[in-house]
C-alpha positions in Angstrom: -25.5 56.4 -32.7 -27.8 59.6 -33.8 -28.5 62.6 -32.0 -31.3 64.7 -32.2 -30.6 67.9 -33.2 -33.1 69.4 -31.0 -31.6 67.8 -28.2 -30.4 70.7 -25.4 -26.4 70.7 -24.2 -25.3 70.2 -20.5 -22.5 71.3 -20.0 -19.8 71.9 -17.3 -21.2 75.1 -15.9 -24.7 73.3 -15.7 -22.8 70.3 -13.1 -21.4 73.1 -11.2 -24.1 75.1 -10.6 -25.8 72.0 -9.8 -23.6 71.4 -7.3 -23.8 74.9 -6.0 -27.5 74.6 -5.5 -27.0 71.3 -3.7 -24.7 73.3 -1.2 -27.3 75.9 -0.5 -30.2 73.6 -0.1 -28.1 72.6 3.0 -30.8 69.7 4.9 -33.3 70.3 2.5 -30.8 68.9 -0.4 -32.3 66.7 -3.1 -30.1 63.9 -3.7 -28.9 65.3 -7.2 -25.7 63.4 -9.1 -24.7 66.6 -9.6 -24.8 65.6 -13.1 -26.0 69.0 -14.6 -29.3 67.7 -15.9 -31.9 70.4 -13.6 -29.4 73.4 -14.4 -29.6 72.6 -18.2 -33.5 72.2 -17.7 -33.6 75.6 -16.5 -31.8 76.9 -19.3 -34.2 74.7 -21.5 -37.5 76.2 -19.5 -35.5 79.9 -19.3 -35.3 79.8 -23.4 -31.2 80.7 -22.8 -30.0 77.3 -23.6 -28.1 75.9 -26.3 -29.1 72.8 -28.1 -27.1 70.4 -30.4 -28.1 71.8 -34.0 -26.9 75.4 -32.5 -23.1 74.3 -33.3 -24.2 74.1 -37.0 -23.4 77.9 -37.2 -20.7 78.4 -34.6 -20.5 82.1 -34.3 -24.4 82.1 -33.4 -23.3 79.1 -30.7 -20.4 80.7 -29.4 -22.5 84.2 -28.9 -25.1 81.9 -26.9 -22.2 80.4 -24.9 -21.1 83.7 -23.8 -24.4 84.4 -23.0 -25.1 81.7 -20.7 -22.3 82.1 -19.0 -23.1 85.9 -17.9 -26.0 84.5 -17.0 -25.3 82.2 -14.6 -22.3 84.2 -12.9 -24.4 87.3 -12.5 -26.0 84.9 -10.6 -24.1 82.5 -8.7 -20.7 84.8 -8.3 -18.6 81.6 -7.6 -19.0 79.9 -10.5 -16.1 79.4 -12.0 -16.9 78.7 -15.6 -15.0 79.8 -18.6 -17.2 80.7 -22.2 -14.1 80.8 -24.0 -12.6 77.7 -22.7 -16.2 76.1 -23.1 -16.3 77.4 -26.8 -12.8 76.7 -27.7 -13.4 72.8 -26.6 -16.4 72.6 -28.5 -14.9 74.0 -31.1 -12.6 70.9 -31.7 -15.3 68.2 -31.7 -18.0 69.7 -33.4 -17.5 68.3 -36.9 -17.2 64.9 -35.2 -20.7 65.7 -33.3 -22.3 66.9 -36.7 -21.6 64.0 -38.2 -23.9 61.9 -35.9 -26.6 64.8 -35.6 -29.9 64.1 -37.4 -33.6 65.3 -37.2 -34.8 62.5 -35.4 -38.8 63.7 -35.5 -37.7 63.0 -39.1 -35.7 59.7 -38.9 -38.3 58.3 -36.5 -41.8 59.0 -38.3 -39.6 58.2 -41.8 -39.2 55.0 -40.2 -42.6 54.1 -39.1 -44.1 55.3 -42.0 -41.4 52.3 -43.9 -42.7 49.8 -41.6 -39.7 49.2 -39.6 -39.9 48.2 -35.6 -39.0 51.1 -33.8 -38.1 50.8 -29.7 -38.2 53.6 -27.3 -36.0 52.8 -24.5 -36.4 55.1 -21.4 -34.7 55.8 -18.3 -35.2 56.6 -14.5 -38.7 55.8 -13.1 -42.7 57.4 -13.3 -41.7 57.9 -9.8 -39.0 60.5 -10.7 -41.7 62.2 -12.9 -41.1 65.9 -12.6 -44.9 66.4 -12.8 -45.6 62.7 -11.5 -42.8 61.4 -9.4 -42.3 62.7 -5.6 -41.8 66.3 -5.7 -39.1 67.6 -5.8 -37.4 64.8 -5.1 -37.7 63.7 -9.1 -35.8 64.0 -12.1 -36.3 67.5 -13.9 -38.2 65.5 -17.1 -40.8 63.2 -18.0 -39.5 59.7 -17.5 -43.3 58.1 -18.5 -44.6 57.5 -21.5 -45.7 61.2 -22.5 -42.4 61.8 -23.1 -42.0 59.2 -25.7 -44.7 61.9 -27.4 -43.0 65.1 -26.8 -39.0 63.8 -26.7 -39.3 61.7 -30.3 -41.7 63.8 -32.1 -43.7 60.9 -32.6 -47.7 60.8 -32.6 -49.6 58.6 -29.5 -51.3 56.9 -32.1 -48.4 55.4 -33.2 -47.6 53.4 -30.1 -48.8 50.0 -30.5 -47.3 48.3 -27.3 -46.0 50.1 -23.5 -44.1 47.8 -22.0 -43.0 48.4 -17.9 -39.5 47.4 -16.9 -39.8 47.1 -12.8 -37.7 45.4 -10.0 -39.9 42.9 -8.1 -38.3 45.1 -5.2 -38.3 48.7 -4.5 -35.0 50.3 -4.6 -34.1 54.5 -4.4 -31.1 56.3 -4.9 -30.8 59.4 -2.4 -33.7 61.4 -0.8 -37.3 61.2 -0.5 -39.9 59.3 0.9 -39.8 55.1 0.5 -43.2 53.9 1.8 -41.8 50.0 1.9 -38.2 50.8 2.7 -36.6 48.0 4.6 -34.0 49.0 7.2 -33.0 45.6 8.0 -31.5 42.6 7.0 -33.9 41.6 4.5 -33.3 45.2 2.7 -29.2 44.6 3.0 -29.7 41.1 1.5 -31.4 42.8 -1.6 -29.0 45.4 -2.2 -26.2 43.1 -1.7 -27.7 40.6 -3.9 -29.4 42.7 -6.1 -25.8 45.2 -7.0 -27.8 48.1 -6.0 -25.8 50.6 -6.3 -26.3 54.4 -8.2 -25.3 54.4 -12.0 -24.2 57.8 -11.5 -22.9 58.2 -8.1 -22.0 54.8 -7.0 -24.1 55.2 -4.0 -26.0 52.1 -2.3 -29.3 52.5 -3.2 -32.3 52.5 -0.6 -34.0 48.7 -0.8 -38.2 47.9 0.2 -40.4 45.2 -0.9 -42.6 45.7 -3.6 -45.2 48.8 -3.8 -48.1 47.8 -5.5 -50.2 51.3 -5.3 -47.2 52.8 -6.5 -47.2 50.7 -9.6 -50.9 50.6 -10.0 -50.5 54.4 -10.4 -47.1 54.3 -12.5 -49.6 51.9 -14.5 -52.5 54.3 -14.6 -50.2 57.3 -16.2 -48.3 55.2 -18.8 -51.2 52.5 -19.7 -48.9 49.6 -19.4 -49.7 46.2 -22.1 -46.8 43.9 -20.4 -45.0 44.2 -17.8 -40.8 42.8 -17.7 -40.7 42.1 -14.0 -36.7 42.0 -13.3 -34.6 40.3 -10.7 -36.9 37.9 -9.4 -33.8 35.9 -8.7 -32.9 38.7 -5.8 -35.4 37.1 -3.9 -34.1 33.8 -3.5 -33.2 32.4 0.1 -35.5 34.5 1.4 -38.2 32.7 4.3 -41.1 34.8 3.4 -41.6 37.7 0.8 -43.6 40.6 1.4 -45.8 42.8 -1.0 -47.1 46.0 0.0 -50.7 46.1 -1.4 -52.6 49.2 0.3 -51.7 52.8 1.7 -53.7 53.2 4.9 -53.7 57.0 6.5 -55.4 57.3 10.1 -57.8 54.4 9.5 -59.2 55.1 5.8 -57.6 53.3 2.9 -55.8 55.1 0.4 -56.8 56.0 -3.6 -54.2 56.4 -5.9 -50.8 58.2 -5.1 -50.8 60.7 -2.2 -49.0 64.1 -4.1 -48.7 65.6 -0.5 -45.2 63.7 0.9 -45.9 64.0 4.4 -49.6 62.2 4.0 -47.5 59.8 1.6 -44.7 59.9 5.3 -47.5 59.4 7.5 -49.0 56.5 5.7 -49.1 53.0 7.0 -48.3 50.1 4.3 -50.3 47.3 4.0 -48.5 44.3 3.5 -49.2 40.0 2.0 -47.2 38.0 3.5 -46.2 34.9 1.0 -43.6 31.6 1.1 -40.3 32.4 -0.1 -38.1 29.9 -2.2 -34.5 28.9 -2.0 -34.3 26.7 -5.4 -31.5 28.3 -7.9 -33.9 30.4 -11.1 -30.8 31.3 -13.3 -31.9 28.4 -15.5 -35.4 28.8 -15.9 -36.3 29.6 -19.7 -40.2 29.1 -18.8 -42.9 30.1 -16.4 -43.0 26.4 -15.6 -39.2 25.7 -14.5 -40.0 28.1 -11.7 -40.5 27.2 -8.0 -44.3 27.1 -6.8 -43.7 29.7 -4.3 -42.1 32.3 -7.4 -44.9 31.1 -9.5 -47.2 32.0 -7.5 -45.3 35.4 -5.9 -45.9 36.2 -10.0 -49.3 35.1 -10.4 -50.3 37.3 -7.2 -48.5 40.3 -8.3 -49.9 40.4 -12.0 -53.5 39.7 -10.0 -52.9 42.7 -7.9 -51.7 45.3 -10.9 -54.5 43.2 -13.8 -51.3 43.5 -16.6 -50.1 40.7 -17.9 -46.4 39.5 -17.1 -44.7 38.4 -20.0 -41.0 38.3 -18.8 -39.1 37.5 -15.8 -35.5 38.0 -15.2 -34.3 35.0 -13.1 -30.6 36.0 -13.3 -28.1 38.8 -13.4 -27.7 38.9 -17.4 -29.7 40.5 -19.8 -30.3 36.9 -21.6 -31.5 35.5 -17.8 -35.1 35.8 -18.7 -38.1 33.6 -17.9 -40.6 34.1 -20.6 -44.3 33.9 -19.8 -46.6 34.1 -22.9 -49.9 35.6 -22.3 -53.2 32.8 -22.8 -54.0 34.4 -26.2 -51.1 34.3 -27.9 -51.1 30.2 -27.1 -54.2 29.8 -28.1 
């Protein structure tokens, strides 16, 4: 494990304040984990925050620290946080953090440049997007692929292949709007089926069937190659099996991804209605093994989005996975 020395600290005043600021916000609250990740944007955005590299010369760090702190308690007066307590913990574990701390605009490009495969794994969803997602109920960075650009240091033309990882169901953790959320059985048998449940929190998450102008957009910003449609096995037992293919607002037909929330609230979804299957998936290595019907739920949604779908998880471990080569690469 390497980590960037560029890479900004949160740290335990950011979680409180964040879950100051989710007190205030009262009924208007976001959802946050309280995890400290918007406060430490701010500091990021604010130019007062510290980053990982900072604890290479610790009297500069600590100064920072101390900082920081005055900042944020001239500011929120009940914040409880200690710099000295902060500084004297860091102070323990920073050879130890150090040791693993590179610069990975470095290590990446050096890499490339050696011919090596290099994978960018990222986290959350295009939907979270904090210039994206669903304002403000998004994660305060870039979870699409502009950040693989501005977070790794490494050049767009360097990207040979995007690949999407998406839930052939629509699940949310905590606030804001859910154009296919299901409110019903169906949506309790996919979160009970499906383990949805927040990383962070632990809270259920929010289930719907699959949004297919929300992915055409997600597609449109990142550019998608292939796409890794996951937990096709959720599905199974179900009659029928919905996909939502159009946004309809007082009679005209949607473009794109409303920005305004309470057009995207007002909207009316547009639904195909297809035959579900009830056949165990687990053991399907290839598109074949399926069921007709989850052959041809697939075959629809890759028609609807025009990106090819080259995997399909059919169970709940990471080696469940149907693969679909695309026509080419059989040729």
């Amino acid at each position: 494990i390497l980590i960037s020395d560029r890479a900004h600290m949160v740290l335990d005043l950011h979680q409180e304040v964040d879950g100051i600021n989710e007190l205030r916000r009262g009924r208007n609250k976001i959802g946050t984990t309280k995890k400290g990740i918007g406060p430490a944007y701010s500091s990021k955005m604010l130019r007062n925050g510290v980053r990982v590299g900072d604890l290479r010369y610790f009297d500069d760090f600590s100064e920072k620290m101390r900082d920081l702190v005055k900042f944020y308690k001239d500011n929120y007066p009940e914040l409880e946080a200690d710099a000295e307590a902060e500084i004297k913990a860091y102070s323990a574990i920073k050879d130890k953090i150090l040791g693993m701390t590179v610069d990975t605009v470095s290590y990446l490009n050096n890499a490339y440049v050696a011919g090596k495969k290099v994978l960018v794994e990222g986290a959350n969803a295009t939907m979270l997007d904090i210039d994206f997602g669903t304002y403000p109920y998004v994660t305060s960075s870039n979870p699409s692929i502009g950040s693989v650009c501005t977070g790794g240091g490494i050049s767009p033309n360097r990207l040979n292949g995007i690949i999407s990882i998406v839930k052939d169901y629509c699940t949310r953790v905590g606030e804001g709007p859910f154009p296919t959320e299901l409110r019903d059985k169906v949506g309790d048998h996919l979160g009970t089926v499906g383990a949805e449940f927040g990383t962070n929190t632990g809270r259920p998450r929010r289930c719907g069937w699959l949004d297919i102008p929300q992915m055409r957009y997600s597609n449109m910003v990142n550019g998608f190659t292939e796409l890794n449609l996951t937990k096709l096995d959720v599905l199974t037992g179900l009659e029928k099996v919905k996909i939502g293919v159009a946004y309809w607002y007082k009679g005209q037909k949607l473009d794109g991804m409303p920005s305004n929330l309470q057009l995207l609230e007002e909207s009316v979804v547009q639904y195909e209605e297809m035959d579900g299957w009830s056949e165990d998936i687990s053991k399907c290595k290839t598109f074949e093994e399926l069921p007709v019907a989850a052959q041809k739920y697939v075959l629809r949604v890759e028609e609807l989005l025009g990106t090819h779908i080259k995997w399909i998880g059919v169970g709940p471990d990471r080696f469940d996975v149907s693969t679909r080569p695309h026509p080419l690469e059989k040729a």
